[in-house]
Each structure stands twice: as C-alpha cells, then as structure tokens.
N, C-alpha and C positions, 0 to 999 in steps of 0.2 A: 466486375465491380458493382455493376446494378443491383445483380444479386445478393450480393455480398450489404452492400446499404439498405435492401430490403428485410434482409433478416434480421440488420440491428437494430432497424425499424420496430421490426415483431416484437423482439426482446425489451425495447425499451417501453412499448406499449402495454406489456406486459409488467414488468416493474411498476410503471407508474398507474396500472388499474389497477392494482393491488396494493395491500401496504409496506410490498416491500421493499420499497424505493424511502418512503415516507419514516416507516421505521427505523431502515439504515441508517438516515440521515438525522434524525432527530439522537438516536444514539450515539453519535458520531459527536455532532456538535456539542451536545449535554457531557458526555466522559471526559472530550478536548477540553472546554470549557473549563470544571472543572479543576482537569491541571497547569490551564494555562493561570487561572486565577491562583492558584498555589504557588507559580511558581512567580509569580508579580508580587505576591504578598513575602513572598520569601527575598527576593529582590528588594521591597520596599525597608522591610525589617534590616537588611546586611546594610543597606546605604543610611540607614538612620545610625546606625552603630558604628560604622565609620565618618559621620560627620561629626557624632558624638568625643570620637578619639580626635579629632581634627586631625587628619592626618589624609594630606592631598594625594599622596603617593598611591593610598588605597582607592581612594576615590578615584582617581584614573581607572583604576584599573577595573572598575564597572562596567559592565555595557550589558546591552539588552540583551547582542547575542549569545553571548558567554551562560549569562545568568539565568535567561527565561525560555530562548529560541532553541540553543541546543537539546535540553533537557524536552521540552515542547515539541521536538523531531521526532526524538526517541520514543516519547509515549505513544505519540501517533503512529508511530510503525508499530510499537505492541496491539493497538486499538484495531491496525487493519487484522491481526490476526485470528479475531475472533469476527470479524466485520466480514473479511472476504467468503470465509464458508460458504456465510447465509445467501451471499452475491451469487456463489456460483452453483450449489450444490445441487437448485433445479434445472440447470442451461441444457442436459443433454438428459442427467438421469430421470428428469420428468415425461421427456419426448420419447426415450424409451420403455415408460412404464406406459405413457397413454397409446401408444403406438403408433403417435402423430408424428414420430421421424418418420415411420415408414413411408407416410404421403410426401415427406419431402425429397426420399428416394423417386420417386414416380416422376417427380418434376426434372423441368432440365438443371438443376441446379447440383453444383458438386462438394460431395464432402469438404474442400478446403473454403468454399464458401460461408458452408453451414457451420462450421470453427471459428474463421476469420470475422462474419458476422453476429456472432453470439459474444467472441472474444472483443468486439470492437465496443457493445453495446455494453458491457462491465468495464470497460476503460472510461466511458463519457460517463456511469454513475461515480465512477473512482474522483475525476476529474472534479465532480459537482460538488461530490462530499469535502475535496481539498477548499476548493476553493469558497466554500463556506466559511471556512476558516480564515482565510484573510483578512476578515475582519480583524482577530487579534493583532497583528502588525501597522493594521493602516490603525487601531485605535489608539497602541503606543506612540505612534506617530506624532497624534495629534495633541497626548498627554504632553509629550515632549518638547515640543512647539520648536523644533530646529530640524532642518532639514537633514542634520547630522544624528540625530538620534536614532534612527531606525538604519540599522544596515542592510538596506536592499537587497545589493547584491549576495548576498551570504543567503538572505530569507530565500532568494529568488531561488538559487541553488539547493536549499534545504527541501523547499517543496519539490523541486525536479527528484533528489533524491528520494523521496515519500509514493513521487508519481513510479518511478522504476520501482523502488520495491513493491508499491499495490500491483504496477503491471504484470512483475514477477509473477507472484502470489496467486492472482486471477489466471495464470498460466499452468499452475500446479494443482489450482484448483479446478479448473476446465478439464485439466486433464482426467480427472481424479472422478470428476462426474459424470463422464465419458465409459467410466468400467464399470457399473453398477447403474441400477434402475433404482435404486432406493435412495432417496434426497438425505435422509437421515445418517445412512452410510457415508454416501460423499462427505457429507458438513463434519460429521467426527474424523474422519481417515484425514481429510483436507485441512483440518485444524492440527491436531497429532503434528503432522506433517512440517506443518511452517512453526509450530511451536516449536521442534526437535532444531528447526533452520536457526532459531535465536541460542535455544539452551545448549547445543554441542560446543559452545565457544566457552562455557563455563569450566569446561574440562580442559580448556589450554592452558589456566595457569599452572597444571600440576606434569606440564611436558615443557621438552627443549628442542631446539635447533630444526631442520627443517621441517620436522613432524607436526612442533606447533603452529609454525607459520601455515603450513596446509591446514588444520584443523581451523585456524583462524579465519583463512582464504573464505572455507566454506560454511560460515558465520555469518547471516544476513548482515546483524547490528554492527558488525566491522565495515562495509562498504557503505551503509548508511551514515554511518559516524564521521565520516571523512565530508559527505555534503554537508550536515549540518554542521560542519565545521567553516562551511565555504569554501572547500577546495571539492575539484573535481580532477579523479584522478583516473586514466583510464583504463587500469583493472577491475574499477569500481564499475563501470558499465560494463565492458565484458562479462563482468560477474552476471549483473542483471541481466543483460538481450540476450546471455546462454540460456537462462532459466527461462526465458522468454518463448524461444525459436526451440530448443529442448520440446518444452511444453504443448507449444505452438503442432508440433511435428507428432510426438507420442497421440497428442487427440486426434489430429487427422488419419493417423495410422488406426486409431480406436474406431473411431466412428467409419473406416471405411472398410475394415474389417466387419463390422457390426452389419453394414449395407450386405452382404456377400453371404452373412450367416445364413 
C-alpha cells in the first residue's frame, strides 16, 4: 500500500506542476457553470409562467431537482467525456514513450501498484473537479432560504453517480493508455470509446424486447439517470465497479505484459 500512495503521490505532483490539473479544472467549472446557469434561468422563466397562470397545482410540481439537478447530472457526465482523456492519456503512455516505466520495473514495486496508484491519483482529481461544483446546490440553497428547498439527499446521490461514472471512465481510460506510447492515440481511442458508451443507447428506440433492454443495460447515461433521479439501484453499480475491476485488471495485465517484453 506504501507503494501504491507513493506513486499517487508522483502522479498528483505531476498534475499539479503542470497545467494539467489547473486546466481540467478551470474547464470543468466554466462548461458546468454555464449549464448550470441555463438551466436556473430556464427554471426561473417556467416558474414565472406558472405563477402567471396562478395555478398552485403547477407550482408544486417545481423543484430544483427535477428542473436544474437532473439535467445538471447529465451534462456533467457528457463534460467528463472529453475531460477524462486528457486525465488519463499521459498515466502509462508517457512512462512508456520516456522509458521511465522501465526504472519502475528495477524497483521493488509491482505492476498492480503502478495501476492502482496512478488509478487512485485520477480519482482524487475526479473527486476535486466534482466537488467544485458544490458550490451550485449550496448556492440554491441559500437563494431558497428553506431548509426544504434543496434536496440533499437526491444531490448527494447524483454526485455518487457522476463519481462511479468518472471512476468508470478513468478505468477505460487507464487501460487504453496502457496499449500505446502515444498520449495523442490514448486521448482519441479513449474519447471514441466512452462517446460510443453514451450514443449506442440512441439505437434502442428502434429495437424490442430483451435485445433493447441489453442495448440499454450497456448505456452509460441509463445507470446515470437512475442517481440523478435519487434512486440507487444495484445494477446501476454493478454496471460501474464491472467497468472498474474489468479496466482495473486488462491495465495490470497490460503493463505487466509490457514488464516481460
């Protein structure tokens, strides 16, 4: 485990002497931003238009999560997709182009370190970039001035879902930079990749019976959809920690393969 918290050490020192921790983030926040503000204003517009009708019944049926948080889950899951590449695409294929794995071969350290390490240190930027974002709920919050306005628990679980998919993703991605020495390869193979995991579900309206529900199954934006719903349901994990441990497994296999070449 030392080993393993030293290498995520390395990577995160990495990240943040460079700009690409800095960049991430500031991209991250700026595109969020944006739609969170789009969809607060779209929210603001429906509830003027329904007081306008005076009609209570529509006005119940408002709420933050519905209107701002669901749709605000959703984009942020599109956002990690072009976001994770750039996370991961240097983690192995840089150490194999500089031929700085090779000196971590020599050490007592073992391939599933040099994974689970690398792997741990894209989860704490994933973690940072989310929770950047917090800010949007605690400031409804406060616009609201009722302890009822903001549904916590729903938020709480929307971000848990955001964390499993980036964790996902950083797994697909790991892996994927793992096969190749060129960072530019990883980041497009690795993007292709998780774009193909959102858009294969657009082909399920035009199938039936159990063919769609598989097509659906292996649909990121379906198990996402279900937390920012506030429910958590547990095929929805299964789904994620497979792509996880899958991912987790093929890079150890990669990289320890690569030791041996």
């Amino acid at each position: 485990m030392r080993n393993t918290i030293a290498i995520a050490r390395k990577e995160l020192n990495i990240y943040f002497a460079t700009p690409i921790a800095y960049v991430m983030f500031t991209l991250f926040v700026v595109i969020s931003s944006f739609f969170f503000l789009s969809l607060l204003s779209q929210y603001e517009y429906v509830s003027l238009q329904y007081m306008r009708m005076n009609n209570p019944e529509l006005m119940n049926r408002l709420n933050f999560q519905d209107m701002i948080f669901r749709g605000l889950f959703g984009n942020l899951g599109v956002i990690l997709i072009f976001i994770v590449p750039f996370l991961t695409m240097r983690l192995v294929a840089e150490e194999k182009r500089t031929k700085t794995i090779e000196l971590l071969y020599t050490t007592p350290i073992t391939p599933l370190e040099i994974v689970l390490g690398k792997y741990f240190a894209c989860l704490s930027i994933l973690a940072v970039a989310l929770g950047l974002t917090l800010l949007y709920p605690a400031l409804l919050q406060i616009l609201a001035k009722d302890a009822a306005g903001v549904e916590w628990r729903s938020v709480a679980l929307g971000y848990l879902g955001l964390f499993l998919i980036g964790a996902a993703y950083i797994a697909v991605g790991l892996f994927i930079s793992a096969l190749t020495d060129s960072q530019v390869v990883a980041a497009l193979i690795t993007f292709v990749v998780l774009l193909m995991s959102w858009i294969v579900g657009w082909s399920a309206a035009r199938l039936e019976g159990w063919f769609r529900e598989f097509v659906l199954y292996l649909t990121a934006v379906t198990h996402l959809e279900s937390f920012s719903r506030g429910v958590v349901e547990p095929k929805d994990i299964v789904y994620f920690l497979s792509i996880v441990l899958f991912g987790l497994f093929a890079t150890h296999r990669a990289v320890e393969a690569h030791r041996w070449s």
